[in-house]
C-alpha positions in Angstrom: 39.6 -70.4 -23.0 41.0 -71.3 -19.6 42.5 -68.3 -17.9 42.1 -65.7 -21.2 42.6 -62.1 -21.2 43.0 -60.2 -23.9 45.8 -58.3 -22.7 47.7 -61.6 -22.2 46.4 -62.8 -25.8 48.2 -59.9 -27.2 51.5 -60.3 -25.0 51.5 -63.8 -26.0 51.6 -62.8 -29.9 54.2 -60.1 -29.6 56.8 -63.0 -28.0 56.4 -65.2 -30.9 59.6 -65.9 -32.7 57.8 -66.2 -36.4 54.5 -65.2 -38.0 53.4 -68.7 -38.9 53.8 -69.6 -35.1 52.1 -66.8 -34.5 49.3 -67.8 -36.6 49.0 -71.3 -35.5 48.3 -69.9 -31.9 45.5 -68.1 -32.7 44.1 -70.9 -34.8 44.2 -73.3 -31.5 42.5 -70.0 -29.5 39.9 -69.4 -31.4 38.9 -73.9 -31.6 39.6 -73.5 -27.9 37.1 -70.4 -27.2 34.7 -72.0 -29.2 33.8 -74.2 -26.7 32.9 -71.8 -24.2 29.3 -71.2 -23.0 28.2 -68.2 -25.4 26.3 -66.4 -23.1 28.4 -66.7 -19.8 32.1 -66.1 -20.7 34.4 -67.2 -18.0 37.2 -64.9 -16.4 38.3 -67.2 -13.8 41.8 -67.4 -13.6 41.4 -71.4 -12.6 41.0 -74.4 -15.0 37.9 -75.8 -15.4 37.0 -78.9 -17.4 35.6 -78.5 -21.1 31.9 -77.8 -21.7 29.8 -78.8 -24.4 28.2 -76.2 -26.0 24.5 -75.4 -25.5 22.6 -75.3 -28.8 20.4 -71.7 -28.9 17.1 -72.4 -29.1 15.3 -70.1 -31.9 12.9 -68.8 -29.8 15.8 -67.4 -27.7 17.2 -64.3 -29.1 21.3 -64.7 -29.4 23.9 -64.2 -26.5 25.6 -60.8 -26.3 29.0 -61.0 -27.8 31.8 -61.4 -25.3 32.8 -57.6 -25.2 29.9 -55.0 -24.7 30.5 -52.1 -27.3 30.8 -49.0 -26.1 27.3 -47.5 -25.1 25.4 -44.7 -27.2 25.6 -41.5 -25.2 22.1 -40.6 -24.0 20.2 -37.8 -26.2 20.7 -34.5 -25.3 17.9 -32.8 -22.9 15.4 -30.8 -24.5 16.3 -26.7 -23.8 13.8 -26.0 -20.9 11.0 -24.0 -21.5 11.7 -20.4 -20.8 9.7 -19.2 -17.3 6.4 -17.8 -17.9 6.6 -13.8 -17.0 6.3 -12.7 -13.6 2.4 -12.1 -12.9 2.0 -8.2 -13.7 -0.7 -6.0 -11.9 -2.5 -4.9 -15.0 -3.7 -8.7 -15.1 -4.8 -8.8 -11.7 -6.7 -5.5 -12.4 -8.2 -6.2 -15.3 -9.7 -9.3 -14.3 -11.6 -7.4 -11.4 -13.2 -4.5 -13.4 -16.9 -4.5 -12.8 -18.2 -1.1 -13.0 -20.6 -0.6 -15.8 -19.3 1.0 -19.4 -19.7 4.3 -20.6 -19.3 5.2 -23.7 -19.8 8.6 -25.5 -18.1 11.5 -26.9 -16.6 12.7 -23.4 -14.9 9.2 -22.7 -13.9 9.7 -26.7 -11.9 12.9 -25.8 -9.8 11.9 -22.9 -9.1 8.8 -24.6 -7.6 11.0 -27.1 -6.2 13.7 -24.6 -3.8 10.6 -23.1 -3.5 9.1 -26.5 -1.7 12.5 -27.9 -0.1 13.0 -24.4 1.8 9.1 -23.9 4.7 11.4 -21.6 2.1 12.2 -18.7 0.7 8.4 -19.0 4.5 7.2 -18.4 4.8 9.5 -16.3 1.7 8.6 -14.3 2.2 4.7 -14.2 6.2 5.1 -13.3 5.0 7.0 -10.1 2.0 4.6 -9.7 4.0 1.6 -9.9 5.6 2.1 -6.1 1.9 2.2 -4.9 -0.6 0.0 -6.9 -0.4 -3.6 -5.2 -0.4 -1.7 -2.0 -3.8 -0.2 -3.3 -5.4 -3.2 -5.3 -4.3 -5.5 -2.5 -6.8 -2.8 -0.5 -9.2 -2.7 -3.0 -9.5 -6.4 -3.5 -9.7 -7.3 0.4 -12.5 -5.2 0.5 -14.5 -6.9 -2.9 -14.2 -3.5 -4.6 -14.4 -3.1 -7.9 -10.5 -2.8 -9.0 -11.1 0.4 -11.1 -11.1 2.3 -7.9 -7.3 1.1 -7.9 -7.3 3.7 -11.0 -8.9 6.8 -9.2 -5.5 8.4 -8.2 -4.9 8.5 -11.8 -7.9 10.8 -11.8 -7.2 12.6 -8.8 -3.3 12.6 -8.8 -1.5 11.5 -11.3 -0.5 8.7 -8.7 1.6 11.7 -7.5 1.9 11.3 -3.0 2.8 15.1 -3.3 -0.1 16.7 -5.0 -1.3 19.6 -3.9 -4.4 21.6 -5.4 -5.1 25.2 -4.9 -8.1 23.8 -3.3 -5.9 22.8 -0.6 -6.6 19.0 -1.1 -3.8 17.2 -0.8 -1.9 13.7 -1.5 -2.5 10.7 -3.8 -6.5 10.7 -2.8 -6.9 14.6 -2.9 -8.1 14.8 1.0 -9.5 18.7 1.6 -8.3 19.2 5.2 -12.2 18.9 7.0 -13.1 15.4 5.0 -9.2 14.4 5.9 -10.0 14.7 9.6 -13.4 13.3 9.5 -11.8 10.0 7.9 -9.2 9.7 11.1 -6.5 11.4 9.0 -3.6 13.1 11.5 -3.0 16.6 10.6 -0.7 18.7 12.7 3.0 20.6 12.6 4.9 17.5 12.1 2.5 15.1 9.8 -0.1 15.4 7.3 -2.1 11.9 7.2 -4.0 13.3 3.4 0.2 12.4 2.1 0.4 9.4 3.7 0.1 6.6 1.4 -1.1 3.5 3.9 -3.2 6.3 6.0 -4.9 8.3 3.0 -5.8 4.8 0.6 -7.7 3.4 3.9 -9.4 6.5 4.5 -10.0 7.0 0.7 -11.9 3.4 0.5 -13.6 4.0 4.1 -14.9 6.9 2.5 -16.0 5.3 -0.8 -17.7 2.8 0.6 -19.6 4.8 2.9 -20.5 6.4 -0.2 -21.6 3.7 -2.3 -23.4 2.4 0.7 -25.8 5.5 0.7 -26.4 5.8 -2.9 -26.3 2.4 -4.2 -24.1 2.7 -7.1 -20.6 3.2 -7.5 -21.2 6.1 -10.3 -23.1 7.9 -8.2 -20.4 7.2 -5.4 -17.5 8.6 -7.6 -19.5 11.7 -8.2 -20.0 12.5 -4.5 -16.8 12.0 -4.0 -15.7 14.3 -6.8 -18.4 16.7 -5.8 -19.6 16.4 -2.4 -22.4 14.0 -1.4 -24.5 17.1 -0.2 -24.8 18.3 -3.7 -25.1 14.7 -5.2 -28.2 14.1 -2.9 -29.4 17.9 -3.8 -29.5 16.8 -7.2 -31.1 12.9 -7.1 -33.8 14.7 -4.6 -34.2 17.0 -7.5 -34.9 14.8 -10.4 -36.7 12.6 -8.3 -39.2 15.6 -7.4 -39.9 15.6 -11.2 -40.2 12.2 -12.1 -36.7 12.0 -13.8 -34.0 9.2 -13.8 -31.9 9.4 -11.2 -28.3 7.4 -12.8 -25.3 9.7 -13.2 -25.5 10.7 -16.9 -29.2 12.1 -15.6 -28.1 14.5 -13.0 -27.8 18.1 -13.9 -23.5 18.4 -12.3 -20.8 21.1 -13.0 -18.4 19.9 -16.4 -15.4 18.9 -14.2 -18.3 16.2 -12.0 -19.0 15.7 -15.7 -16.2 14.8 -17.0 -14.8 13.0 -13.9 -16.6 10.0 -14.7 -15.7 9.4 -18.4 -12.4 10.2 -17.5 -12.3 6.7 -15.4 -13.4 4.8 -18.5 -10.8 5.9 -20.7 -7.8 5.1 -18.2 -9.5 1.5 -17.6 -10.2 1.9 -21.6 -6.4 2.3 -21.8 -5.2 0.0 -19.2 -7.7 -2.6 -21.4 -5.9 -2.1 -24.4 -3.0 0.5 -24.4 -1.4 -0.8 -28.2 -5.3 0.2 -29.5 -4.2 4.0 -28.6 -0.7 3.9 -29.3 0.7 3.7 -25.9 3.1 1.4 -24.4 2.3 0.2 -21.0 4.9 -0.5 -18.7 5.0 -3.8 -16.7 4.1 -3.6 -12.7 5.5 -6.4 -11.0 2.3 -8.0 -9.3 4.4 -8.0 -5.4 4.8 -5.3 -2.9 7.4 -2.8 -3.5 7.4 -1.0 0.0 7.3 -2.4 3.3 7.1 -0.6 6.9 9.3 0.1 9.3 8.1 1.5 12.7 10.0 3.9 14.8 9.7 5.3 18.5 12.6 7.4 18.4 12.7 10.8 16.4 14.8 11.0 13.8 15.9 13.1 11.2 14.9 12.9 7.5 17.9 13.0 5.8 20.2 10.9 8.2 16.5 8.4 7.6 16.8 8.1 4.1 21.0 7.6 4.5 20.5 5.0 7.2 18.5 3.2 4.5 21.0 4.1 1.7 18.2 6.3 -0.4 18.6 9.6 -1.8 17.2 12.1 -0.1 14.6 12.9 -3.2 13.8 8.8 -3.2 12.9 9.0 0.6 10.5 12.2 1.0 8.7 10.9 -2.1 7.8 7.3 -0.5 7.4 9.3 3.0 5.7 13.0 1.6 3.3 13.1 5.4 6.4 14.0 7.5 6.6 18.1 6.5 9.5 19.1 8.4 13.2 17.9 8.3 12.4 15.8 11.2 10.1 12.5 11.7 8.4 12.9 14.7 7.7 9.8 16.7 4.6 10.1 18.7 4.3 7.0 20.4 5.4 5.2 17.0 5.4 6.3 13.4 5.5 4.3 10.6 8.4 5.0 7.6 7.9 3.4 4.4 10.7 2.1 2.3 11.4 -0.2 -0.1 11.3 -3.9 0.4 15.2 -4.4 0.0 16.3 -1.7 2.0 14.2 -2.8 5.5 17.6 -5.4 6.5 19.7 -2.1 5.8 17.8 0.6 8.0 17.7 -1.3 10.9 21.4 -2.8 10.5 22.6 1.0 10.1 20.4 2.4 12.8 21.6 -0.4 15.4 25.2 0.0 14.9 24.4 4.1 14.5 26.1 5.7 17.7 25.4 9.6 17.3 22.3 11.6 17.8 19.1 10.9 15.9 17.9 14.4 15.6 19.8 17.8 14.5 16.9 20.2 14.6 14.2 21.6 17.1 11.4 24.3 17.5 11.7 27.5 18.0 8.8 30.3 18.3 9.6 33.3 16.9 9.3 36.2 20.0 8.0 40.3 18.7 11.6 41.3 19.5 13.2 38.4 17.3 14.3 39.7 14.1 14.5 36.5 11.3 18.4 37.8 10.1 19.5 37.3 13.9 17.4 33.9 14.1 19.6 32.4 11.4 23.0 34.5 12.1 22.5 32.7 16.0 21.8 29.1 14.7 24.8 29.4 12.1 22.1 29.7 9.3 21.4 32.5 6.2 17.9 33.8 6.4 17.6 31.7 3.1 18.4 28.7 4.7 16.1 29.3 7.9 13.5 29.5 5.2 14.4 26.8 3.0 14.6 24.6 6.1 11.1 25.7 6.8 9.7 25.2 3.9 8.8 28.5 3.6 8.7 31.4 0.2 11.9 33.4 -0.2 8.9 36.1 -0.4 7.4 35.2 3.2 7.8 36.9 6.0 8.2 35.2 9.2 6.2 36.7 12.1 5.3 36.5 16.0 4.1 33.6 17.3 5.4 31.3 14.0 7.3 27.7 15.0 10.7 27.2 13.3 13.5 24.5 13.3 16.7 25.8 14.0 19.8 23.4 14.3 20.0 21.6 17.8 23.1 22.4 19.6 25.2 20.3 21.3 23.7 17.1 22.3 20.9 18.5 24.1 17.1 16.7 24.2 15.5 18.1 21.2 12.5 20.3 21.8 9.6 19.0 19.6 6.7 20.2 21.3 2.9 18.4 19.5 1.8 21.5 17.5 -0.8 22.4 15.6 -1.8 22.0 12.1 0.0 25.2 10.6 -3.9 27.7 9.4 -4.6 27.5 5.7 -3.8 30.4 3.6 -7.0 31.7 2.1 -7.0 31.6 -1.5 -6.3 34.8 -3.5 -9.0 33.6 -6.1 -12.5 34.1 -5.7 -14.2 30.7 -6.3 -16.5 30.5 -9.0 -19.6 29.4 -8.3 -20.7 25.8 -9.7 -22.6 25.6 -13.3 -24.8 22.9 -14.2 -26.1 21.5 -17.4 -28.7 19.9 -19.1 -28.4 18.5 -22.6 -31.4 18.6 -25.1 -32.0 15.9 -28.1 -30.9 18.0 -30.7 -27.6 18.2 -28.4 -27.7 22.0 -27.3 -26.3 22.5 -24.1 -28.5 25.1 -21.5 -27.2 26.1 -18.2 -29.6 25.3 -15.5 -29.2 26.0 -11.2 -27.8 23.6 -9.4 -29.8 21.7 -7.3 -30.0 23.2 -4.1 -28.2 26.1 -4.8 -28.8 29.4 -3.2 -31.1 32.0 -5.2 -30.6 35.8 -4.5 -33.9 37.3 -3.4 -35.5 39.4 -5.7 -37.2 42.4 -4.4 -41.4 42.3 -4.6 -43.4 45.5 -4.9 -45.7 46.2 -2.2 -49.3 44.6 -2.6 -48.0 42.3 -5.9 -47.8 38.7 -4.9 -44.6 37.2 -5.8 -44.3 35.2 -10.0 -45.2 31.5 -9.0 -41.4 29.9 -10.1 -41.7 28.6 -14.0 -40.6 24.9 -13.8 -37.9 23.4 -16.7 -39.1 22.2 -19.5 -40.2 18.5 -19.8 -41.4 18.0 -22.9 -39.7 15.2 -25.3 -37.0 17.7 -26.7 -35.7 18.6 -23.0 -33.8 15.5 -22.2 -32.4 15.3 -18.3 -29.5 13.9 -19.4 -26.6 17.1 -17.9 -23.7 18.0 -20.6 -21.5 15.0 -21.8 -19.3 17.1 -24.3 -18.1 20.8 -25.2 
């Protein structure tokens, strides 16, 4: 129809005066539209002449009717997969195990020891979770085998603050002679065996070197346990008598013994931890510290406010730096974590007072400690808190202090030495080793290369030739793997 519109259609209608003329117009509409094309309505507001009709063809499937009806909405989007977990560490470790397996009843009991004791694992893997990329990114680069990412659980507990009464110290139990033989700082201000970065390179320099001269990484973990001297002493021993030389074969003290096994069951655990009842938190697989290097001295507390820590949070990521100072010598690097780098160095640009609040002081004969601390605006308790030393300590001639810096004078921080090791008050017991026989008895045998008193010989009787052990099938050189 010439110049139709629906809207007018309907505007039309409600002007007629009746319903029959009403109905008559839309009779003459409809005979009218009815000659329109079907599948090309026209809209033009201009007359045309009439068309005839185009007959549909049947191959042709019909024209559209004039108005389109409202579309179907499209079908709702699937709900999107939820995101796979974020990688975890224990995977990454996992797949790079590749030391051999024990088995036996010594792995069987520390299995069982962490199995009854699931507080010290949690424990264990809360403290190792700052640390363990850092480590297994070390391990890997060097095409370790990851399980030595595990040895601080051995050595540690994962704890940066360990301390034996053996006086070795941090994560990788450094004694202070192997520390400094490794390139690990020791002195007043710093103690490299606590520093994370420092001690987990020397720790896998050392490893390696080990591996390297026994060939096997058993053998490597013993020596580092118990001192390659007296791992040599003992191959050199069984090889003298024809006897296998792997590390279940070596005659070694219970805690060398033991050390071993106790590997296995922490990968044992890490392998499957629902097997022994223990639920295994998640390690993000991503670094959780980063470095930050400084050339100015600064305090530790106003360090750990700077990079809004607590005070507790700080020392434990930063345990080398001993005193209430960090002492830049040239540069020194201070750990923190990843999302408080930005914050440190915003803080410490816009920070406009003094750095450091403390410097050395050597204690003179005349100095009594009360007037020390009464001058400095101290207690005595505080002088020794401050120092780290025992309310039950005295302080003497000759010791280094820090007392509170006054005023905003250069601090005195003179390079000092290592502070001497106290001598233990225990005598150390000296090292027994074991053999194991078929029947499983246990007999005590010398360690390889240990000393032997002299025994005195009477004049003109040649000394007793030395009786050799016992190598008959019942004697097996297999040293104690229980009890």
């Amino acid at each position: 129809m010439p110049g139709y519109h629906p809207r007018s259609f309907l505007t039309m209608i409600g002007n007629m005066p009746s319903r029959t003329a009403a109905l008559g117009l839309a009779a003459a509409l409809v005979a009218a539209c009815a000659q329109m094309p079907p599948d090309k309505p026209d809209t033009s507001a201009k007359a045309e002449p009439a068309v005839v009709p185009i007959p549909i063809r049947k191959e042709q499937s019909p024209a559209p009717p004039a108005e389109t009806p409202a579309q179907t909405p499209p079908p709702a989007p699937a709900a999107a997969a939820p995101p796979p977990p974020p990688p975890n560490i224990w995977q990454r470790i996992r797949a790079g195990y590749r030391l051999p397996t024990l088995d036996g009843a010594l792995v069987q009991r520390q299995e069982q020891w962490y199995a009854d004791n699931p507080e010290y694992v949690a424990r264990m893997v809360e403290r190792g979770s700052y640390f363990l990329y850092h480590v297994v990114e070390e391990v890997e680069r060097r095409k370790m085998p990851t399980e030595i990412a595990l040895l601080p659980m051995i050595e540690s507990a994962y704890n940066p603050q360990a301390y034996s009464r053996s006086h070795a110290s941090g994560m990788w139990q450094f004694i202070p002679s192997t520390g400094r033989t490794y390139g690990l700082r020791q002195n007043f201000w710093y103690d490299g065996r606590r520093d994370v970065l420092a001690a987990t390179s020397a720790a896998l320099d050392y490893l390696q070197k080990l591996h390297d001269q026994f060939g096997d990484w058993t053998l490597a973990l013993a020596a580092y346990n118990w001192g390659e001297g007296a791992v040599s002493r003992a191959v050199s021993r069984n090889q003298a008598r024809g006897l296998p030389i792997d590390y279940e074969s070596l005659a070694m003290p219970l805690e060398t013994r033991k050390y071993v096994p106790k590997l296995q069951a922490v990968k044992n655990i890490i392998s499957s931890p629902g097997q022994f009842g223990i639920k295994l938190a998640d390690v993000p697989d991503r670094p959780y510290f980063a470095t930050v290097t400084t050339r100015r001295h600064i305090d530790v507390e106003l360090a750990a406010e700077l990079a809004e820590m607590s005070l507790e949070d700080f020392r434990f990521l930063n345990p080398a730096h001993n005193k209430p100072v960090i002492k830049a010598g040239g540069s020194e690097a201070i750990v923190l974590p990843v999302d408080k780098v930005e914050v440190f160095e915003k803080n410490l640009e816009t920070h406009n007072r003094p750095l450091v609040s403390w410097q050395a002081y050597t204690v003179k004969r005349s100095d009594k400690p009360e007037k020390i601390a009464s001058k400095h605006g101290m207690t005595l308790s505080q002088l020794k808190a401050a120092n780290g030393i025992p309310g039950n300590k005295k302080i003497v001639a000759g010791q280094t202090l820090l007392v509170p810096l006054r005023g905003n004078a250069d601090p005195h921080l003179p390079d000092l030495p290592a502070p001497n090791v106290a001598r233990a008050r225990y005598k150390a017991k000296r090292a027994k080793c074991y053999v194991v026989s078929s029947s499983g008895a246990k007999k005590q045998v010398a360690c390889a290369g240990a000393p032997t008193k002299k025994k005195s010989v009477a004049a003109g009787k040649p000394p007793a030739t030395p009786q050799r052990s016992s190598t008959t099938s019942d004697v097996s050189a297999r040293a104690l793997t229980g009890g």
